[in-house]
C-alpha positions as CSV (number, residue, x, y, z in Angstrom):
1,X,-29.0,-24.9,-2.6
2,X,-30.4,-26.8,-5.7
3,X,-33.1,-23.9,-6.0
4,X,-29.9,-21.4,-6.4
5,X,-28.2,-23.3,-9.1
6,X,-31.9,-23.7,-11.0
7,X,-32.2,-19.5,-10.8
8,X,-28.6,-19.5,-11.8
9,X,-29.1,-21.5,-14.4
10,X,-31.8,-19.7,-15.8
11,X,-29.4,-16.3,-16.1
12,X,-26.9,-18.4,-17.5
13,X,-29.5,-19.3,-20.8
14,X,-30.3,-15.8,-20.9
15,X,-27.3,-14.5,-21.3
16,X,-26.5,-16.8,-23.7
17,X,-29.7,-15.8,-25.2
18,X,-28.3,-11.7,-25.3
19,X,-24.7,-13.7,-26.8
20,X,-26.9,-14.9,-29.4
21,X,-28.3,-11.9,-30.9
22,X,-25.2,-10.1,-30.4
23,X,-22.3,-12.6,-31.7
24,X,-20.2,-9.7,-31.7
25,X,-19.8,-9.4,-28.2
26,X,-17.2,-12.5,-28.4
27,X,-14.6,-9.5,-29.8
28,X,-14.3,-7.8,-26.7
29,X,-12.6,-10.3,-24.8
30,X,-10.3,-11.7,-27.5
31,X,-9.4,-8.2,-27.8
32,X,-8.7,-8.0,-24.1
33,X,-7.0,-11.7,-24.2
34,X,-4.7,-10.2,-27.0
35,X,-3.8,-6.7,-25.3
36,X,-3.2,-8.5,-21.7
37,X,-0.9,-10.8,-23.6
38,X,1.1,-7.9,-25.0
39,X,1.3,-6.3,-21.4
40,X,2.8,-9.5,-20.0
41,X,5.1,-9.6,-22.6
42,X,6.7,-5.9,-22.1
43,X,6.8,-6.6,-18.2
44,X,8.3,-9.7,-19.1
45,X,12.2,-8.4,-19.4
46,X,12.1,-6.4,-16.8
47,X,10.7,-8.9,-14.0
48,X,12.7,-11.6,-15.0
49,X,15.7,-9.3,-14.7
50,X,14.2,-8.1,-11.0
51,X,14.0,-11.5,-10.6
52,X,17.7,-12.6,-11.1
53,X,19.0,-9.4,-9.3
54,X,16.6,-10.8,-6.5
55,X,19.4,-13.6,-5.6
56,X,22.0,-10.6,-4.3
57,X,19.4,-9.9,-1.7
58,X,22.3,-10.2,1.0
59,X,23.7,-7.0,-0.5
60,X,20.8,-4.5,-1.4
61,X,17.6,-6.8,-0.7
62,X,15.3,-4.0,0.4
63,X,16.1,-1.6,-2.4
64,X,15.2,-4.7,-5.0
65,X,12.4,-5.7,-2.8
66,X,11.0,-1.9,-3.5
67,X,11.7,-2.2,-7.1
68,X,10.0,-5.5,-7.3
69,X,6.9,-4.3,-6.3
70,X,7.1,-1.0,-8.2
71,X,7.1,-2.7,-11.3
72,X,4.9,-5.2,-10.3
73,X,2.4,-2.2,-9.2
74,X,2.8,-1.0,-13.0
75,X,2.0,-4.5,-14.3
76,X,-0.7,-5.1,-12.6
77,X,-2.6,-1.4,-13.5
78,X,-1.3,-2.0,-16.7
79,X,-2.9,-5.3,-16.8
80,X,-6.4,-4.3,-14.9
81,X,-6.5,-1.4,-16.9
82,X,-6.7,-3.3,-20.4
83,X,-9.1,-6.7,-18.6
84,X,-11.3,-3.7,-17.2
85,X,-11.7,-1.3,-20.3
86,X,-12.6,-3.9,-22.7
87,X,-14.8,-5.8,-19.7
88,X,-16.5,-2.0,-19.8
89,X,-16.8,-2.1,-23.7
90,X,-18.9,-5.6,-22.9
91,X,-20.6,-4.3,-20.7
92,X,-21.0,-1.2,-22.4
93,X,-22.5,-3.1,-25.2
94,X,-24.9,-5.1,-23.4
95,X,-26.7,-2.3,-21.7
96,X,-27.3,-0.6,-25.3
97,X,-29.2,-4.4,-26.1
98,X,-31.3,-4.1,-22.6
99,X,-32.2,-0.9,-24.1
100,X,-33.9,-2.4,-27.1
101,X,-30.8,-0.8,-29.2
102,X,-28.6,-2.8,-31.5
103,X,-24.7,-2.9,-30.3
104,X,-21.7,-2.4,-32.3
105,X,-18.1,-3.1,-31.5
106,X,-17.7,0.6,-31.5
107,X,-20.5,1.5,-29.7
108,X,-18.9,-0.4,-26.7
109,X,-15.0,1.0,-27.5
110,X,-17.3,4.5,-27.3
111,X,-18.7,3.5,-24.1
112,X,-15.3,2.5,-22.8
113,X,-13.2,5.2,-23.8
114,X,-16.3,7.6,-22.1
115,X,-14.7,6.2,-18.5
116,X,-11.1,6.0,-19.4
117,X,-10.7,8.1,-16.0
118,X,-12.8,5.9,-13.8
119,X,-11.2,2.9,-15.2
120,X,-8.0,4.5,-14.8
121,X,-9.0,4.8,-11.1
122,X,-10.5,1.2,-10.7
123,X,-7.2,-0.2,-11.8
124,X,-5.1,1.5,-9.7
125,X,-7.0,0.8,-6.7
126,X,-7.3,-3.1,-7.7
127,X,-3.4,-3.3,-8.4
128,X,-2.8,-1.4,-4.6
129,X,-5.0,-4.7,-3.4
130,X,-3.1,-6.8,-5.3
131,X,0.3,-5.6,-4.3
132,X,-0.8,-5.7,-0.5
133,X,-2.3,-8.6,-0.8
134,X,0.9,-10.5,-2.2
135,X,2.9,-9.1,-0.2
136,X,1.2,-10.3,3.3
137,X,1.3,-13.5,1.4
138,X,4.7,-13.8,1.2
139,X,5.3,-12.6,5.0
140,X,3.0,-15.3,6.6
141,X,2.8,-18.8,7.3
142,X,0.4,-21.7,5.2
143,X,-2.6,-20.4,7.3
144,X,-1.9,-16.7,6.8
145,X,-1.9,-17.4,3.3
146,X,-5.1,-19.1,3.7
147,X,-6.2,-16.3,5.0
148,X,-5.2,-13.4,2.6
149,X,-6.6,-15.7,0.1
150,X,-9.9,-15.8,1.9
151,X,-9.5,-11.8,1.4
152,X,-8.8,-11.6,-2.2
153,X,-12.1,-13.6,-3.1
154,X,-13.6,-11.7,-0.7
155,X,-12.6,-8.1,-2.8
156,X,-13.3,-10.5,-5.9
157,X,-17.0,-10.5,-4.6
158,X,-17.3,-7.4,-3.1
159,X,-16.0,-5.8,-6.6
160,X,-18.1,-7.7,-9.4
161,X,-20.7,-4.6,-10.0
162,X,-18.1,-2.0,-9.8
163,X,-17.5,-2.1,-13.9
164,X,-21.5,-2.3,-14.8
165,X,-21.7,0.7,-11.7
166,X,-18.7,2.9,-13.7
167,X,-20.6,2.5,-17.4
168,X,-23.8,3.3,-16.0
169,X,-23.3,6.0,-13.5
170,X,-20.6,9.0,-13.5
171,X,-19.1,8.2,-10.0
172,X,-15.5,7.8,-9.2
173,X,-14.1,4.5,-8.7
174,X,-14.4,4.6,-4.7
175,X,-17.7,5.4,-4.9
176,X,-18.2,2.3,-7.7
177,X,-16.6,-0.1,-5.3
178,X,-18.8,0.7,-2.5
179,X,-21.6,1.0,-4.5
180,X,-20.9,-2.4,-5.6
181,X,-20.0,-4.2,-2.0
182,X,-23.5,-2.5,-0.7
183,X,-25.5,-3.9,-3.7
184,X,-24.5,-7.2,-2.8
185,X,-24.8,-6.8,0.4
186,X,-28.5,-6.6,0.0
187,X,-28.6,-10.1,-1.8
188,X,-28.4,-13.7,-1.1
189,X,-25.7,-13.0,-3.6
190,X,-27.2,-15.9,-6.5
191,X,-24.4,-13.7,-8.6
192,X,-21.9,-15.8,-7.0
193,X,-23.6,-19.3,-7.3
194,X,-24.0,-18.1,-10.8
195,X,-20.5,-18.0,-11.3
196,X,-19.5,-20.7,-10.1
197,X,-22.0,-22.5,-11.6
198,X,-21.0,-20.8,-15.4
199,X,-16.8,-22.0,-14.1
200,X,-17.8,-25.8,-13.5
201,X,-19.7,-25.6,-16.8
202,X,-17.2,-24.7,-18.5
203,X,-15.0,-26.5,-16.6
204,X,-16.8,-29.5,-18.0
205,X,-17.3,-28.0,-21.1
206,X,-13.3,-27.6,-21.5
207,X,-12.4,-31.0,-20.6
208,X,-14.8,-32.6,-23.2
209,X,-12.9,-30.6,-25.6
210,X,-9.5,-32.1,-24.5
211,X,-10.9,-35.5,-24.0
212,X,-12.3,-35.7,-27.5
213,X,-9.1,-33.2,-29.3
214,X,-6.9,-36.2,-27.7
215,X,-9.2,-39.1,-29.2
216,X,-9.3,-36.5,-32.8
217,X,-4.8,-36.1,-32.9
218,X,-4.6,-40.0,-32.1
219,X,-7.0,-40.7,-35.0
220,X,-5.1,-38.3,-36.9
221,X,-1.8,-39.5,-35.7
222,X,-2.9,-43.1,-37.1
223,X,-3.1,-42.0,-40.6
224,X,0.8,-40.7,-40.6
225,X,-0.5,-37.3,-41.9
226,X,1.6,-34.6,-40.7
227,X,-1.3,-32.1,-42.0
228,X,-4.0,-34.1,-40.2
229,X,-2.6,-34.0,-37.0
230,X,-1.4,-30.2,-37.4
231,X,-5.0,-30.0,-38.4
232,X,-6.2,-31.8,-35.4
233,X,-4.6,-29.6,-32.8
234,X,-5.3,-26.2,-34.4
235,X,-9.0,-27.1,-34.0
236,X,-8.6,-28.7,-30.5
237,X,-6.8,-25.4,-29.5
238,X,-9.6,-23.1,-31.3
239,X,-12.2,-24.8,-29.6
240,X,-10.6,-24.4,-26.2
241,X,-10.3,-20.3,-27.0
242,X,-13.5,-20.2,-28.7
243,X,-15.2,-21.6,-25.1
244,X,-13.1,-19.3,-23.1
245,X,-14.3,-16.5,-24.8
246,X,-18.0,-17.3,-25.0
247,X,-17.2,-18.1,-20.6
248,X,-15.8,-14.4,-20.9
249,X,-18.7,-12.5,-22.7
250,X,-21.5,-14.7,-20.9
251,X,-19.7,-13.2,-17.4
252,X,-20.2,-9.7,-18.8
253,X,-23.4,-9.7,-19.6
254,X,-24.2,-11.6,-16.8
255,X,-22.7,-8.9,-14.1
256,X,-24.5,-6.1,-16.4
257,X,-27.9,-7.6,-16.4
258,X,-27.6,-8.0,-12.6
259,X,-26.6,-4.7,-11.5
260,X,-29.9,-3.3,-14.3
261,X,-31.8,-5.5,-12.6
262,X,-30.8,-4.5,-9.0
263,X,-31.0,-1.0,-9.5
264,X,-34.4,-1.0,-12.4
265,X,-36.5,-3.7,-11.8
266,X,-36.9,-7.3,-13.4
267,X,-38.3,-5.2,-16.8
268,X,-35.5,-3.1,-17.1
269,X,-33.2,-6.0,-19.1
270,X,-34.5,-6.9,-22.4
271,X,-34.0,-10.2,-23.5
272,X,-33.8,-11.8,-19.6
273,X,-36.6,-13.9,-18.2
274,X,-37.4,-11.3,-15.2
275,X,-38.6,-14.2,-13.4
276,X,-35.0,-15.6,-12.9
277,X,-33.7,-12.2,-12.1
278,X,-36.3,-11.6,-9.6
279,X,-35.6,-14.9,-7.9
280,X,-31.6,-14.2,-8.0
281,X,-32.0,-11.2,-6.4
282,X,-34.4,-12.1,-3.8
283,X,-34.0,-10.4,-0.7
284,X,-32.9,-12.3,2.7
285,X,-35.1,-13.8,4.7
């Protein structure tokens, strides 16, 4: 186990190295942040207003059940669709960088807008799981919902290559997904100890920031300045985005140095100790 999280480690500095040389990078998921933001908002209305209709149930309950999960369906390939083209405009990005090239911003929007089909595709498949998924949920008892749980990190799994499979390869989105769940399959899977490791860092990383933003406002607070302390919280909250965007770009390049690495060899990502990539994609005993 320790072994695992010292190979997953290792990818973690690495890609951190990549973020490095390619600051950049960090504008593809405040992009996305921004644009899912705007998609919750205009399905906001409408949802709510579902919602409320919801309590006539006794009346017309299955026809408002139906248009419930219509519009959630929309929402959720609305909201996969804009998480998954600017995840491909990372990841986009990155493989120009394990090519030895030098990545713009618009080279990954190019890269992107190149698979606005398969994306397309990829969301409307991962909003059908979604839909199903939550609605089994809501039909089962505390251990069925245990269960369907256990099912939705299993597709989480089973799906992390699909976007780094769509940029590099012109296959439809069925093909990316079992491309993906037969890549890992191969694997001890360090991908996943990887990410975990990368969410209790930050983890960590994120409560440091509150713990020492609340010890910066009280200091602030203590001098009576109104400007200190709205001074004090803008850079407590800035730190806390700026960290979930670095978590956000690291897990792109992360997922598209794997997948090169699966499917070229150790040499085939620039700027990655091979070594660690070897070792995370060592084969099962």
């Amino acid at each position: 186990m320790f072994d695992r999280l010292s190979r997953s480690w290792h990818l973690v500095k690495a890609s951190w190295a990549v973020l490095k040389q390619d600051q950049q990078l960090l504008v593809f998921p405040l992009i996305s942040a921004i644009a899912a933001l705007l998609v919750v908002a205009s399905f906001a209305l409408p949802l709510l207003g579902l919602g409320a209709i919801d309590g006539l149930s006794d009346r017309g309950g299955s026809a408002v059940s139906m248009a419930t999960y219509f519009v959630g369906f929309l929402f959720y390939v609305s909201l996969y669709f804009v998480i998954f083209f600017f995840n491909a405009a990372l990841v986009g990005a990155a493989m120009i960088r394990f090519d030895g090239g030098v990545p713009t911003v618009r080279d990954g929007l190019r890269v992107a807008s190149s698979k606005l089909g398969s994306i397309l595709g990829y969301a409307i498949i991962a909003a059908t799981v979604g839909v199903v998924l939550r609605a089994i949920q809501e039909r089962v008892g505390f251990i069925g919902r245990m269960i369907v749980g256990l099912l939705g990190v299993g597709w989480t799994v089973a799906t992390y290559l699909v976007v780094p499979i769509l940029v590099s390869r012109d296959i439809g989105p069925i093909e990316a997904v079992k491309e993906s769940a037969t890549t890992l399959k191969k694997t001890w899977g360090e991908n996943v100890v990887g990410q975990a490791g990368m969410g209790v860092a930050f983890a960590l990383i994120h409560c440091l920031i509150v713990v020492f933003g609340i010890m910066l406002v009280v200091a602030a607070a203590t001098t009576g300045s109104g400007a200190l302390i709205g001074l004090a919280v803008f850079a407590v909250v800035a730190g806390v985005i700026l960290a979930a965007l670095v978590q956000a770009a690291l897990g792109g390049i992360y997922a598209a140095a794997l997948y090169r690495y699966a499917t070229q060899g150790g040499s085939a990502s620039n700027g990655f100790d091979s070594n660690a990539l070897q070792m995370a994609f060592a084969p099962k005993a």
